[in-house]
N, C-alpha and C positions, 0 to 999 in steps of 0.2 A: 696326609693324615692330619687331622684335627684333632689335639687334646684339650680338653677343657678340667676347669678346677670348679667344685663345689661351692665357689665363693665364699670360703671360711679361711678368713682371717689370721691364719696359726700366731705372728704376733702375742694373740691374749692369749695363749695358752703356756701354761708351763712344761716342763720338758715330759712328765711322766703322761699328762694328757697328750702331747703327739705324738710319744714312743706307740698310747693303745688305742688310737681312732682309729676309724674305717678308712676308705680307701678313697682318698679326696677326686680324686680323677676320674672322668668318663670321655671315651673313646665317643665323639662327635659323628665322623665320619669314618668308615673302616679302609684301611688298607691294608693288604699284606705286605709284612716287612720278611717274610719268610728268606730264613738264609743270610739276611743282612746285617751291618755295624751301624748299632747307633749310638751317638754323642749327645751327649746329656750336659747341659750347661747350667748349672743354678749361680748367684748373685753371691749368696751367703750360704756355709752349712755352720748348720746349727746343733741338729740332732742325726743329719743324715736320714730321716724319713720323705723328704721329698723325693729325693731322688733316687729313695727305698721303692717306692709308691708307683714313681712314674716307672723302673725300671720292670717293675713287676708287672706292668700293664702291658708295656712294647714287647716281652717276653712272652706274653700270650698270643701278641699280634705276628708270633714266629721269628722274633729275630735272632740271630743267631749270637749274637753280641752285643753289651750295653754297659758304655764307656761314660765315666763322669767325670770333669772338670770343674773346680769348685774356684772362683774369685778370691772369696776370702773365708775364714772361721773363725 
């Protein structure tokens, strides 16, 4: 599976503009993850909409599960 980001910079945005954007992610190439656990790694959480975002996406793509690990906050 292929995710890709919208190339927008979240950075410049303050926290109430990335609580209400749309949904930065598009599914590149389709897999089904039907029935599976996936792990979700971000760098930094900040507002916790990244890994809002992605979990929402792999959720459609049928997983059954969607586990996050955050480095640092």
């Amino acid at each position: 599976m292929s995710v890709s980001s919208k190339k927008t910079d979240q950075s410049r945005f303050n926290r109430q503009k990335r609580l209400t954007r749309a949904q930065p992610f598009v599914i590149a190439n389709h897999t089904s993850l039907s029935g599976k656990s996936v792990l979700l790694i971000d760098d930094v959480y900040t507002t916790g909409r990244t890994l809002y975002y992605a979990a929402e996406l792999i959720y459609t793509l049928g997983a059954k599960n969607v586990k996050s690990l955050s480095l640092a906050r």
